[in-house]
Backbone of each chain as ProteinMPNN parsed JSONL, in Angstrom:
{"seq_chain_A": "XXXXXXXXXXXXXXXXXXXXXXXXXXXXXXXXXXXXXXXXXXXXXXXXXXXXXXXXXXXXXXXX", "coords_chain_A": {"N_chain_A": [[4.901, 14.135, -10.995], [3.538, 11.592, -8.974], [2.005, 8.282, -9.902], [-0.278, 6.439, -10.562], [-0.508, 5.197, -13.21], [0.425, 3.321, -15.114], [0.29, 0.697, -13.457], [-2.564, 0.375, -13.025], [-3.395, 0.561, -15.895], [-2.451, -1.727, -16.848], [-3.81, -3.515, -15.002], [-6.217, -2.557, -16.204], [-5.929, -4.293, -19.199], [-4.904, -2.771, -21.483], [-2.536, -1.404, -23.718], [-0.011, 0.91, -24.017], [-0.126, 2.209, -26.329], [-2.908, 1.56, -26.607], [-3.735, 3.378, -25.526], [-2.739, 5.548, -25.192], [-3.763, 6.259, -27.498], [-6.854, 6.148, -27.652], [-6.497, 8.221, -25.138], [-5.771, 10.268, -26.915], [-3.243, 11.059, -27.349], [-0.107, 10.972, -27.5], [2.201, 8.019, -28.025], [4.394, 8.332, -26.817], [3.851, 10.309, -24.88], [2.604, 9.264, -22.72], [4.334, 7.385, -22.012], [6.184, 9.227, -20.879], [4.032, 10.036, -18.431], [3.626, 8.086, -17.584], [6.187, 7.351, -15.833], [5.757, 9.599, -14.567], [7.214, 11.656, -15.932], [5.878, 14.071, -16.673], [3.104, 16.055, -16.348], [-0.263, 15.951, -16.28], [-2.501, 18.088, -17.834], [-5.49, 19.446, -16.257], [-7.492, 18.445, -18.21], [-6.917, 15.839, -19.252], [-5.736, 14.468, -17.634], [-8.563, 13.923, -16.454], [-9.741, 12.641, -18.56], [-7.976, 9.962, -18.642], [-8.444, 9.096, -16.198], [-11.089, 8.38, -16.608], [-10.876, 6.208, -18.872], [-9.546, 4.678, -17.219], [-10.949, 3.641, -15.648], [-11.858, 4.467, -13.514], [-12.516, 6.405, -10.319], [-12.014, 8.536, -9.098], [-9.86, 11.223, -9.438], [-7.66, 11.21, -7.665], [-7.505, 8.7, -7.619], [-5.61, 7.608, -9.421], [-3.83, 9.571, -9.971], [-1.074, 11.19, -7.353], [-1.914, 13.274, -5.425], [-0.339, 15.157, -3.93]], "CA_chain_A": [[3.815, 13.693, -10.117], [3.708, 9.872, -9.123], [0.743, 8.245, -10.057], [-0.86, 4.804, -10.76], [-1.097, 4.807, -14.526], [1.189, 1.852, -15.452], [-0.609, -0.467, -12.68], [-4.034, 0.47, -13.788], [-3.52, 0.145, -16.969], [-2.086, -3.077, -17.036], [-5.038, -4.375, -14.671], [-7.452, -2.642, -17.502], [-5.743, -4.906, -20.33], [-4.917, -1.515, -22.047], [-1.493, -1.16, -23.907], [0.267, 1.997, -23.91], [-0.614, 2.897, -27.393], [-4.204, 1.765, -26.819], [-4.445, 4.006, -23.371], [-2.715, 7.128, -25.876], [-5.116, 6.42, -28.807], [-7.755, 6.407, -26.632], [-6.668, 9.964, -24.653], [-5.746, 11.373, -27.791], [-2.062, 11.583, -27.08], [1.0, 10.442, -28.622], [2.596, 6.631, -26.652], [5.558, 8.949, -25.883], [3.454, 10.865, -23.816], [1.617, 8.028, -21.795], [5.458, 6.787, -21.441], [6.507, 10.475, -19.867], [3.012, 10.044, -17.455], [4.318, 6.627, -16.65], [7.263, 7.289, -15.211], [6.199, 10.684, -13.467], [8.758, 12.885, -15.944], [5.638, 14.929, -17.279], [2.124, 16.369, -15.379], [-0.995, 16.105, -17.448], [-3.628, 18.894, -17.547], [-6.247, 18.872, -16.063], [-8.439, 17.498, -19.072], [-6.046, 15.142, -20.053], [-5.709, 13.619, -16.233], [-9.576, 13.56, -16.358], [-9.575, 11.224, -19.301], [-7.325, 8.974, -18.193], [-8.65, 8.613, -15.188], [-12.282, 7.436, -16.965], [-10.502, 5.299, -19.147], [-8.838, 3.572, -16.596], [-12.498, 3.302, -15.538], [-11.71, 5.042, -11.672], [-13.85, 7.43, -10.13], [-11.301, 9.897, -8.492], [-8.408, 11.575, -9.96], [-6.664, 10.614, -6.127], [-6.761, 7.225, -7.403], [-5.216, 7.567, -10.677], [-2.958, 10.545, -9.446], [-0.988, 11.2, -6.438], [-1.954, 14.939, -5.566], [0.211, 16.18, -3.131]], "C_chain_A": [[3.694, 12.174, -10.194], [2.082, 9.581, -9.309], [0.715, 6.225, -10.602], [-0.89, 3.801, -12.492], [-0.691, 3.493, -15.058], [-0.004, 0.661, -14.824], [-2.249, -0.642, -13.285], [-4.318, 0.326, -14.795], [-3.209, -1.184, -17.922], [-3.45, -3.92, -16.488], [-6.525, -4.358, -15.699], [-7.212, -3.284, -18.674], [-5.641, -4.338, -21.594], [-3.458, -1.629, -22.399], [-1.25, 0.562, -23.964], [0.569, 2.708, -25.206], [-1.952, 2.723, -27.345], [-4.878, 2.966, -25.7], [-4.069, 5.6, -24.324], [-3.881, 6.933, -26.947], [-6.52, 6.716, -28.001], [-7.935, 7.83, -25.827], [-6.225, 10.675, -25.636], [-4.176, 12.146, -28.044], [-1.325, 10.502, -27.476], [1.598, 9.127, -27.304], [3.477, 7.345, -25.566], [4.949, 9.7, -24.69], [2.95, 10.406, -22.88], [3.371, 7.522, -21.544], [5.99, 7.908, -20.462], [5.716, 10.063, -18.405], [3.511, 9.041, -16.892], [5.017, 6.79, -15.727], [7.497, 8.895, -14.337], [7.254, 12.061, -14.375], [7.22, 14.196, -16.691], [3.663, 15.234, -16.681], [1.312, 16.716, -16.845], [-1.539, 17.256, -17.152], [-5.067, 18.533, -16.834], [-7.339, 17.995, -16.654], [-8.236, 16.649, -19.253], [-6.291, 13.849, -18.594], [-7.264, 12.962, -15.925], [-9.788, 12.49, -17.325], [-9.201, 10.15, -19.258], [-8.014, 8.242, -17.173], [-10.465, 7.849, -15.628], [-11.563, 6.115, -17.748], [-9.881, 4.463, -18.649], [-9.618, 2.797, -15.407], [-12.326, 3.799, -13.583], [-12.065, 6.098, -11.002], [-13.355, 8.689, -9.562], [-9.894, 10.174, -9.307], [-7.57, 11.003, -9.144], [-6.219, 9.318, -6.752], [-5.875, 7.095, -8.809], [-3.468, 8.161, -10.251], [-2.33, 11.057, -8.201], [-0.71, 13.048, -6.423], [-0.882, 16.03, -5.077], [1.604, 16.531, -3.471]], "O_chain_A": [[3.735, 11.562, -11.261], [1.162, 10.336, -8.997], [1.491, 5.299, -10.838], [-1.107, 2.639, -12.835], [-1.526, 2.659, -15.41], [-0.841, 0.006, -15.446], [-2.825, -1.591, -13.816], [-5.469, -0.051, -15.018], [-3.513, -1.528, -19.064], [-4.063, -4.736, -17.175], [-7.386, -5.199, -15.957], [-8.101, -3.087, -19.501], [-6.024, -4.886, -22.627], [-2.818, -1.988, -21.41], [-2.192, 1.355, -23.954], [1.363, 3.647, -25.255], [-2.56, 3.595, -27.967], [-6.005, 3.247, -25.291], [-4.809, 6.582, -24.259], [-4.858, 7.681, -26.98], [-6.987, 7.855, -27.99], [-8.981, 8.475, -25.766], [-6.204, 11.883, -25.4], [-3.908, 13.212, -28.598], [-1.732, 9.371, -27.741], [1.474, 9.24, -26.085], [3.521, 7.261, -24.339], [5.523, 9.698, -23.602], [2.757, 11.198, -21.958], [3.446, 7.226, -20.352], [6.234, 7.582, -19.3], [6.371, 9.803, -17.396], [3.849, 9.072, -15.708], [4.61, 6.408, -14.63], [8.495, 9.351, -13.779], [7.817, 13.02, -13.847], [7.667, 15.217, -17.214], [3.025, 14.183, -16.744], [1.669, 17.272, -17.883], [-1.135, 17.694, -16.075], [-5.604, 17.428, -16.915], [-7.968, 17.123, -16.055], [-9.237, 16.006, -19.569], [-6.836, 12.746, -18.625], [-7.403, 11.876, -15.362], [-10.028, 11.374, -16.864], [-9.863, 9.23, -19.738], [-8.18, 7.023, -17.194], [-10.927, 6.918, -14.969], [-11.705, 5.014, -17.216], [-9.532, 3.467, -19.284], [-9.29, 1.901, -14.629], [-12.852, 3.177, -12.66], [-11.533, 7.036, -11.595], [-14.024, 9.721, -9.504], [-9.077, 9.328, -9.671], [-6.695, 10.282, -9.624], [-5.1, 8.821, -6.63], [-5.527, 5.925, -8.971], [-2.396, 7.556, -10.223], [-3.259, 11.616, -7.617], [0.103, 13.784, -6.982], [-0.608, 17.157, -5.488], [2.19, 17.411, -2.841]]}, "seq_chain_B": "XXXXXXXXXXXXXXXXXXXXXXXXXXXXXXXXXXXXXXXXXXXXXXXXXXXXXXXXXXXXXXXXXXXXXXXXXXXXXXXXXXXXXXXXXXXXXXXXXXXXXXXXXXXXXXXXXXXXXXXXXXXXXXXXXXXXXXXXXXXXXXX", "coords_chain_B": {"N_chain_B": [[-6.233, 19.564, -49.815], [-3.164, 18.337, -50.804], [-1.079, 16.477, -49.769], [-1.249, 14.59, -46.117], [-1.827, 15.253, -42.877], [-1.233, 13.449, -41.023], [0.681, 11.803, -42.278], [3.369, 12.818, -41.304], [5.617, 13.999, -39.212], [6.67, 16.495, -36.633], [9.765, 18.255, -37.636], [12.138, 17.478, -35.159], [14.97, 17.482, -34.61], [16.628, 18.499, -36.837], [16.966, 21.215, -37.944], [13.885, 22.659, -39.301], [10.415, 22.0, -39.822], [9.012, 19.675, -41.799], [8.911, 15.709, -40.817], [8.926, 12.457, -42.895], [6.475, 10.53, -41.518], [4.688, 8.076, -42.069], [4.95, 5.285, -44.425], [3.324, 6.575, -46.435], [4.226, 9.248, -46.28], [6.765, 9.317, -47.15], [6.464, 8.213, -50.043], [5.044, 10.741, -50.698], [6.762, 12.817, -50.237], [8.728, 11.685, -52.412], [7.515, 12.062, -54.929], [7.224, 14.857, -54.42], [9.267, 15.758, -55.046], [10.568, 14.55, -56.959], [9.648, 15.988, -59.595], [10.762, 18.136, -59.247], [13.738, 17.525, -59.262], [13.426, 16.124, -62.049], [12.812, 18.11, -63.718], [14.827, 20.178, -63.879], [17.112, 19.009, -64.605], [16.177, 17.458, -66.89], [16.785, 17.798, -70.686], [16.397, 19.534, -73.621], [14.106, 21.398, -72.617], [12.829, 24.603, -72.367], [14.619, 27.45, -70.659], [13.247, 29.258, -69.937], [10.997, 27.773, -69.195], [11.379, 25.792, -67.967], [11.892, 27.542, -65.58], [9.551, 28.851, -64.647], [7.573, 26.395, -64.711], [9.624, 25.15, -62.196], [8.83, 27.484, -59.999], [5.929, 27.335, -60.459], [5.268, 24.741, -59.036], [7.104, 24.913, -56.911], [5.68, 27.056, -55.559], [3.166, 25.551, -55.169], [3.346, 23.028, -53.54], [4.782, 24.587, -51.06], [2.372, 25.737, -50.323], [1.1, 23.38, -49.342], [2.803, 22.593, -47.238], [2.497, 24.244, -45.762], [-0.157, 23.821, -45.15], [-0.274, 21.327, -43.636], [1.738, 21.339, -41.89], [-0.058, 23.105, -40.492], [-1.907, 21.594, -39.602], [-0.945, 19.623, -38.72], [-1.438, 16.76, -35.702], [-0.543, 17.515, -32.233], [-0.398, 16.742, -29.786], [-0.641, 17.855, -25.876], [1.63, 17.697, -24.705], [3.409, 18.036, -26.948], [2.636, 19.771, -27.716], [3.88, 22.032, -25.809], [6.418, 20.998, -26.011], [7.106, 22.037, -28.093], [6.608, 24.61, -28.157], [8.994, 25.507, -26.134], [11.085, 24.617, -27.391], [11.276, 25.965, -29.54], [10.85, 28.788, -28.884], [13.554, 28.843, -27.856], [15.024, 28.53, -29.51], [14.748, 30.822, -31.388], [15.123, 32.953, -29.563], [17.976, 32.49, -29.158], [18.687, 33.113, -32.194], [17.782, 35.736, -32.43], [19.237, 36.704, -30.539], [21.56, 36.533, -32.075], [21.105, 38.076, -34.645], [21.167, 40.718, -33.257], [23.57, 41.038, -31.852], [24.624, 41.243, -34.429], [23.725, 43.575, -36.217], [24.828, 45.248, -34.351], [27.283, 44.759, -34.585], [27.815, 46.048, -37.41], [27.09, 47.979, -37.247], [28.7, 49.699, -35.893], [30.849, 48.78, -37.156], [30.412, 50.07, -39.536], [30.225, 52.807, -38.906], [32.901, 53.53, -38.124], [34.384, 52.796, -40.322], [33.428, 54.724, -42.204], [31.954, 56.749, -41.254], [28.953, 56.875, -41.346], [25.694, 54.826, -40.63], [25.872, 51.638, -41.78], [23.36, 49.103, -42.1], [22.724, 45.92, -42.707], [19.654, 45.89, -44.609], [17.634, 43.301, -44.691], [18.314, 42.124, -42.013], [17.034, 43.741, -40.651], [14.088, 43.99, -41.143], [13.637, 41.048, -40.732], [13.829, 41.018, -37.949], [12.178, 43.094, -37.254], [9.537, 42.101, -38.247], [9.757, 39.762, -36.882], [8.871, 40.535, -34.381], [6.138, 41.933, -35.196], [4.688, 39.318, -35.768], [4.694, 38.083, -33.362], [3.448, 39.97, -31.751], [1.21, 40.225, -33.082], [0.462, 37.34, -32.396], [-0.331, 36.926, -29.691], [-1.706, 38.96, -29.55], [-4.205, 37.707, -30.735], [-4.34, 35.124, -28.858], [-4.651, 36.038, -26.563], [-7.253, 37.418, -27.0], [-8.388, 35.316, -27.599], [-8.634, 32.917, -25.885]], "CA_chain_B": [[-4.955, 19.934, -50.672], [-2.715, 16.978, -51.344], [-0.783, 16.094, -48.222], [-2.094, 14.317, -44.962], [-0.68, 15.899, -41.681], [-0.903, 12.186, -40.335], [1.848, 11.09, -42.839], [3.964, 13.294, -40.938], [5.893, 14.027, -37.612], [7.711, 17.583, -36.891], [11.051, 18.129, -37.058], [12.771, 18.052, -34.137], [16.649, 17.581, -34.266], [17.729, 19.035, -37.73], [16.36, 21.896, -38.683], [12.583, 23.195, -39.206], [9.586, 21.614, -40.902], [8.394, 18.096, -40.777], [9.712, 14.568, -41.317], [7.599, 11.549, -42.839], [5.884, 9.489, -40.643], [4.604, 7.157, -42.338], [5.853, 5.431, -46.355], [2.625, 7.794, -47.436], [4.625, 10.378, -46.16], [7.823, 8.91, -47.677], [6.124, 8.507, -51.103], [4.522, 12.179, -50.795], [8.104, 13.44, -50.218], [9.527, 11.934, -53.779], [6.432, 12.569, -55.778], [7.22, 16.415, -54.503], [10.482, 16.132, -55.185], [11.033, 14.159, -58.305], [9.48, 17.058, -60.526], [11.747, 19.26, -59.502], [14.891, 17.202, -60.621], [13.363, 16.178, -63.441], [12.601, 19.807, -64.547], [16.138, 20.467, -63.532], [17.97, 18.072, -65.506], [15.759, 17.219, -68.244], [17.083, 18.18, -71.761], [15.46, 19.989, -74.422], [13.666, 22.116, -71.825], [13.603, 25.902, -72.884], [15.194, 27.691, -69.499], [11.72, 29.731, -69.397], [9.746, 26.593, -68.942], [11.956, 25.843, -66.585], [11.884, 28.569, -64.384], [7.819, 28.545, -64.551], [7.177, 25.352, -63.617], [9.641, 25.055, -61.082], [7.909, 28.615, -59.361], [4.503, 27.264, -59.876], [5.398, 23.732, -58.322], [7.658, 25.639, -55.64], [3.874, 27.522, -54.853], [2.076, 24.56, -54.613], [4.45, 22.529, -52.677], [4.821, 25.547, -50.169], [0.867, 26.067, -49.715], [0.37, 22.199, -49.332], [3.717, 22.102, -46.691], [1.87, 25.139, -44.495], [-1.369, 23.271, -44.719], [0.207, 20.259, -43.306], [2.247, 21.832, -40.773], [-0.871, 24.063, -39.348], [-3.069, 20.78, -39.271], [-0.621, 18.159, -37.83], [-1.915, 17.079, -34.841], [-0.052, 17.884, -31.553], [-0.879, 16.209, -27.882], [-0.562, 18.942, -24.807], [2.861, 17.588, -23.75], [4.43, 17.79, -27.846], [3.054, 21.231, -28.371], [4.432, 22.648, -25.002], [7.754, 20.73, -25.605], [7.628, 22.518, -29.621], [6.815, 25.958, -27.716], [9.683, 25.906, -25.118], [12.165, 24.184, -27.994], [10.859, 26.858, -31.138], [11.374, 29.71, -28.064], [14.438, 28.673, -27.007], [15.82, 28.529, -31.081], [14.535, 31.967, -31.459], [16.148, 34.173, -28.84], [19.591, 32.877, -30.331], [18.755, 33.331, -33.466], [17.882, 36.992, -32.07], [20.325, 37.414, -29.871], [22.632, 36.154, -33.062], [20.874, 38.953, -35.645], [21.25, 41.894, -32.825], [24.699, 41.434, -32.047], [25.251, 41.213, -36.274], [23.659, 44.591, -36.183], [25.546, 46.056, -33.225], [28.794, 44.744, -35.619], [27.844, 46.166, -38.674], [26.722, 49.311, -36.84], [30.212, 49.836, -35.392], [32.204, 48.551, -38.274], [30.231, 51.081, -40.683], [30.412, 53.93, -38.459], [34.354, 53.538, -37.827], [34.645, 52.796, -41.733], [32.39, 55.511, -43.119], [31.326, 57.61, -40.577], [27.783, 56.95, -41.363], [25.446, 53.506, -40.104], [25.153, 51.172, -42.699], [23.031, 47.745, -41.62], [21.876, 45.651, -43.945], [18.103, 45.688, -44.199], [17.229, 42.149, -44.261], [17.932, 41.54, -40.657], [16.157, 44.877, -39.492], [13.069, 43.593, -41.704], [13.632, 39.791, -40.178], [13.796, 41.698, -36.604], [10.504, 43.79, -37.612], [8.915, 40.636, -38.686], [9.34, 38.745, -35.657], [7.792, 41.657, -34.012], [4.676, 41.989, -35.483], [4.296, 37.891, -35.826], [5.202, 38.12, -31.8], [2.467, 40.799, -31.265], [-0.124, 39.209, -33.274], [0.331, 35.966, -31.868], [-0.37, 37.649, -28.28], [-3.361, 39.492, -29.62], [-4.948, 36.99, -30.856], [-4.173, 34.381, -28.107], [-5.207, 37.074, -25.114], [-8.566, 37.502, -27.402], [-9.116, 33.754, -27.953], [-8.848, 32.962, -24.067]], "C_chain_B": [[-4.14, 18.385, -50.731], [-1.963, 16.283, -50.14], [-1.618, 15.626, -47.075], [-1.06, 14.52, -43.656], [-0.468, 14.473, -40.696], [-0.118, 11.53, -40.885], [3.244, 11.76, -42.06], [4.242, 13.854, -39.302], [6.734, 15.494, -37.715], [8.893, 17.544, -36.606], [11.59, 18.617, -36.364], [14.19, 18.007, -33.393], [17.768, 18.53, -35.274], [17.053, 19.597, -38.401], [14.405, 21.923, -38.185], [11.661, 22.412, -40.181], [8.808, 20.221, -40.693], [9.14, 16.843, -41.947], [8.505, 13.696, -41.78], [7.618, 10.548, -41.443], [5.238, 8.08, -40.683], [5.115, 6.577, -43.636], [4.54, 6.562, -46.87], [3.557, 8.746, -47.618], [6.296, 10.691, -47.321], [7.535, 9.05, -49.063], [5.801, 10.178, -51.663], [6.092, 13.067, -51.327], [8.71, 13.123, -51.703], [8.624, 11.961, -54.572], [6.4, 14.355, -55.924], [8.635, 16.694, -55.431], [11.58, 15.842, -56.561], [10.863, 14.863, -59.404], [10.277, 17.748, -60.334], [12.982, 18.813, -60.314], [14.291, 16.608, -61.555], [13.284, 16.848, -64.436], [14.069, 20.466, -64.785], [16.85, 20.465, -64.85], [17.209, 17.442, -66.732], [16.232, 17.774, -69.642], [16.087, 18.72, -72.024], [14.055, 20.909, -73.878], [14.254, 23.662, -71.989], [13.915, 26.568, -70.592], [13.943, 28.739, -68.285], [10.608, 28.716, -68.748], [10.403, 26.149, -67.603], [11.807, 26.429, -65.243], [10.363, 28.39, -63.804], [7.213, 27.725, -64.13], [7.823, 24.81, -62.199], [9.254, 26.086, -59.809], [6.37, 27.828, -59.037], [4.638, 25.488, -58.844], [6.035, 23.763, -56.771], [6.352, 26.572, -54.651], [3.456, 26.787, -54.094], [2.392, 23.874, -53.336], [4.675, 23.229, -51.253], [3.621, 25.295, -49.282], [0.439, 24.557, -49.214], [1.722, 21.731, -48.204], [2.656, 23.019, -45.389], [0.904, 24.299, -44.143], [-0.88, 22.073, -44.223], [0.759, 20.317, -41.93], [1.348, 22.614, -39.398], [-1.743, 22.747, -38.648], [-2.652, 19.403, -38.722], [-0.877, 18.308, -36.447], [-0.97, 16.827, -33.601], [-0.664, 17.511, -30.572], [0.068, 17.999, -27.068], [1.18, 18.735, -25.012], [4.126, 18.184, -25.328], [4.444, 19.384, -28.264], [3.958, 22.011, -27.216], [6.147, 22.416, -25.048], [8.193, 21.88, -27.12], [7.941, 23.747, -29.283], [8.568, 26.611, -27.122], [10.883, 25.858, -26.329], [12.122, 25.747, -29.351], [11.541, 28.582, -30.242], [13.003, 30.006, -28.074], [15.731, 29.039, -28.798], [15.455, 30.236, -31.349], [15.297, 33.264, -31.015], [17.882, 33.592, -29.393], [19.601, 33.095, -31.218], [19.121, 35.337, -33.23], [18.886, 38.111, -31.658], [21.604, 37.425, -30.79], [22.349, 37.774, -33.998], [21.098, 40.77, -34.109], [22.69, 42.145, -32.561], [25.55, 41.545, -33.639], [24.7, 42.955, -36.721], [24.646, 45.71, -35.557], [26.869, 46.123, -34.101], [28.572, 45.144, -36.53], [27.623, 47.57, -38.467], [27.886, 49.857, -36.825], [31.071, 49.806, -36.47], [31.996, 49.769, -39.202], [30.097, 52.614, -39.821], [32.076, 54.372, -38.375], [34.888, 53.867, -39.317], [34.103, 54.103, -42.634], [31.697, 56.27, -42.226], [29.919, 57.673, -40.418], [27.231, 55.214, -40.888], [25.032, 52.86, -41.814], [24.765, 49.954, -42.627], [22.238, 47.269, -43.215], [19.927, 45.149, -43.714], [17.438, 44.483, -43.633], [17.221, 41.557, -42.755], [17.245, 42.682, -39.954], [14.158, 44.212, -39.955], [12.822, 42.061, -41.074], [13.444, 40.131, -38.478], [12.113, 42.362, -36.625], [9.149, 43.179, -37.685], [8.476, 39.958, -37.468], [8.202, 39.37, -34.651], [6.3, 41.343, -34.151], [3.928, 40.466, -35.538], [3.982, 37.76, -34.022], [3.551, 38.861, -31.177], [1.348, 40.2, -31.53], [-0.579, 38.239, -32.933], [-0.351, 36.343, -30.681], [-1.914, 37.956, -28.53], [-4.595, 38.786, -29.249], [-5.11, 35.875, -30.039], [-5.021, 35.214, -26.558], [-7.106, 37.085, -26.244], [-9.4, 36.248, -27.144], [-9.223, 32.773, -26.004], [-9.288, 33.729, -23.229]], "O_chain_B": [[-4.822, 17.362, -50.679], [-2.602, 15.373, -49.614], [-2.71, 16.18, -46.95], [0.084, 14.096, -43.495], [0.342, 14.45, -39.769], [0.13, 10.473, -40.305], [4.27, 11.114, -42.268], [3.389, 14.065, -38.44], [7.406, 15.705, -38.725], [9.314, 16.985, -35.593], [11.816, 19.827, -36.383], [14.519, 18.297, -32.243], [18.871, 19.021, -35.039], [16.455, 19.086, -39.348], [13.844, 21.441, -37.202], [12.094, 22.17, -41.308], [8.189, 19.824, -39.706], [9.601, 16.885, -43.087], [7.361, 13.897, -41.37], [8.483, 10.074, -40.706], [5.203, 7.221, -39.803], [5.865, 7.388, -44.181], [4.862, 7.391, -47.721], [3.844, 9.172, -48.737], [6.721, 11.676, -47.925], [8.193, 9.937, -49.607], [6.198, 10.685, -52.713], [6.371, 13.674, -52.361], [9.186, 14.085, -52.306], [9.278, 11.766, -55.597], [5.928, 15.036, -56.834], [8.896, 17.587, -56.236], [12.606, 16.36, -57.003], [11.656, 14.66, -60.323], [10.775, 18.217, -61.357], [13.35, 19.238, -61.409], [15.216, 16.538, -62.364], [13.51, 16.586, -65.617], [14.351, 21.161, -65.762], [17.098, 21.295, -65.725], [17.921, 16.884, -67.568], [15.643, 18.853, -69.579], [15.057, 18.725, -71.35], [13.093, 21.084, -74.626], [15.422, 24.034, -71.869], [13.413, 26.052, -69.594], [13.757, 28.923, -67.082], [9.654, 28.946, -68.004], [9.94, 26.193, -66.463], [11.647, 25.9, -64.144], [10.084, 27.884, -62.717], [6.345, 27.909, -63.278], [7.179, 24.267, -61.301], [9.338, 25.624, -58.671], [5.799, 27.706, -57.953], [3.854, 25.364, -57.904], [5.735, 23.066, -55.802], [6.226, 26.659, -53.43], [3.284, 26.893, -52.88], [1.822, 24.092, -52.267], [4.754, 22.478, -50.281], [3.59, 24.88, -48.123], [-0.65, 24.519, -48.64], [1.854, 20.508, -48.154], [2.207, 22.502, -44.366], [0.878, 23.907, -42.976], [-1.634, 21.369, -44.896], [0.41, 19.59, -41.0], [1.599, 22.753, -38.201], [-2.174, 22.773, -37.494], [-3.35, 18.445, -38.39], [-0.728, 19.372, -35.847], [-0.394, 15.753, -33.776], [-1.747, 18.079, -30.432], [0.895, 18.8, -27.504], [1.868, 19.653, -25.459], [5.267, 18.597, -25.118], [5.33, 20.08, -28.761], [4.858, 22.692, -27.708], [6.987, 23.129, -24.499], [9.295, 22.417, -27.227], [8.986, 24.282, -29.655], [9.155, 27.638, -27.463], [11.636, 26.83, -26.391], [13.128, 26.282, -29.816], [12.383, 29.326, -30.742], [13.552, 31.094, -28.25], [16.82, 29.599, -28.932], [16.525, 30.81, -31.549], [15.83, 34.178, -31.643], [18.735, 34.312, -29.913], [20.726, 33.451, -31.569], [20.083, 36.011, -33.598], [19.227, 39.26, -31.934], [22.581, 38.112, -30.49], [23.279, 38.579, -34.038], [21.113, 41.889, -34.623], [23.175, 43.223, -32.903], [26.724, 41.839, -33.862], [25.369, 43.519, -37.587], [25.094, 46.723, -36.095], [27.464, 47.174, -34.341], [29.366, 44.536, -37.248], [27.905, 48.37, -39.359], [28.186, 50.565, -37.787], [31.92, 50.667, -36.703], [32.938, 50.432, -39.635], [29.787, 53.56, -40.546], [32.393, 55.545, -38.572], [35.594, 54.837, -39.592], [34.525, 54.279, -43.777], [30.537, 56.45, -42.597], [29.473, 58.382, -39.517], [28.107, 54.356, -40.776], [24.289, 53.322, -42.68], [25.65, 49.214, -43.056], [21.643, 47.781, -44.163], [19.308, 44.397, -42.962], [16.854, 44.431, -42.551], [16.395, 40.747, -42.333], [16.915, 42.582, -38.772], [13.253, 44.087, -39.129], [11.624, 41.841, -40.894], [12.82, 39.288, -37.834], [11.14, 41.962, -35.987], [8.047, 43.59, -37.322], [7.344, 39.659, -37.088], [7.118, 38.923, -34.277], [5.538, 40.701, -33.428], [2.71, 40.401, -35.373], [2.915, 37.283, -33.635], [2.772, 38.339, -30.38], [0.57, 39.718, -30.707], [-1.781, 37.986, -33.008], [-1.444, 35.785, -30.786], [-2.928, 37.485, -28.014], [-5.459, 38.876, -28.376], [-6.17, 35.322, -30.335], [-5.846, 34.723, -25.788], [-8.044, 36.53, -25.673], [-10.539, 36.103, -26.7], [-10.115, 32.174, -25.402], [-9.272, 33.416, -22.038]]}, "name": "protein", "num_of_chains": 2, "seq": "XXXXXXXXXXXXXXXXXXXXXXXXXXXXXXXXXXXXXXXXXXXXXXXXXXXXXXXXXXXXXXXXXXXXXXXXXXXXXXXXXXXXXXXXXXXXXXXXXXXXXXXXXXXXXXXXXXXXXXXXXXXXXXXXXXXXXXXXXXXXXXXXXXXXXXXXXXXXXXXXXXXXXXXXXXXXXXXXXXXXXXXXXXXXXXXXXXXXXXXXXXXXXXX"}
């Protein structure tokens, strides 16, 4: 699933161990999400998407 | 218990169990491991004392590897990859112990007219079973 996380998380000044420490998940797995090779859950996608402080999953996540 | 499941990562290329993760984990590992060869190879050690402490240290060691292993912590994406990978090691193992039956069935029927398997893999087969079932149970209960 393509999605925004990289961009957004760069504009939030968030590294990609502070963006997994933060959801509770390992870097490798915020590197999978990155690049699209691995689809979060839904809890997991909801977290992210506060911590990357953005009010819709849509904008985080590309749904379709 | 003595272990911290955050000194540690599971293993996932060689073999079963877990690797260190951090030097705690590294230290932990020859603090377990240095009693044993020293019990080993120590002189003047009667062969009873021996045996005894390396049993009760082989206990401890055990109960303080489970508790480590049940309580390391696992993201969505590491347990689903442990599931599919722990699965996937399983049915060959399976499919390894049923055709070792099927050959031992055959060989001792041809040889001896009668079946003679050796227990251990009907009991390792039996095993998985009931681990298999229970897991289920209790997973269909807990959801």
């Amino acid at each position: 699933m393509k999605n925004k996380i990289s961009e957004l998380r760069k504009q939030t000044g968030l590294t990609q161990e502070e963006l997994a420490k933060n959801a509770g998940v390992t870097r490798q797995t915020i590197i999978s999400l990155e690049q699209g090779k691995y689809n979060p859950s839904l809890g997991l996608a909801n977290k992210i998407k506060k911590i990357l402080k953005q009010k819709y999953l849509e904008d985080v996540f590309n749904l379709e | 218990m003595i272990g911290k499941a955050e000194w540690f990562k599971r293993r996932k290329w060689l073999g079963w169990g877990l690797m260190p993760a951090t030097w705690q984990g590294w230290v932990y590992t020859l603090v377990l491991v240095l009693p044993i060869i020293l019990v080993t190879y120590l002189p003047n050690i009667s062969e009873k004392t021996r045996v005894v402490s390396l049993f009760i240290w082989a206990i401890i060691f055990s109960l303080d590897l489970i508790h480590i292993m049940v309580t390391i912590n696992k993201d969505e994406r590491e347990k689903m990859h442990e599931a599919i990978a722990e699965r996937n090691a399983l049915w060959t193992v399976i499919f390894v112990l049923a055709f070792g039956v099927a050959y031992e069935t055959s060989k001792s029927l041809i040889a001896t007219g009668s079946v003679q398997i050796d227990p251990l893999i009907i009991i390792a087969i039996v095993l998985g079973l009931v681990v298999k079932a229970s897991t289920n149970f209790y997973l269909d209960k807990k959801d």
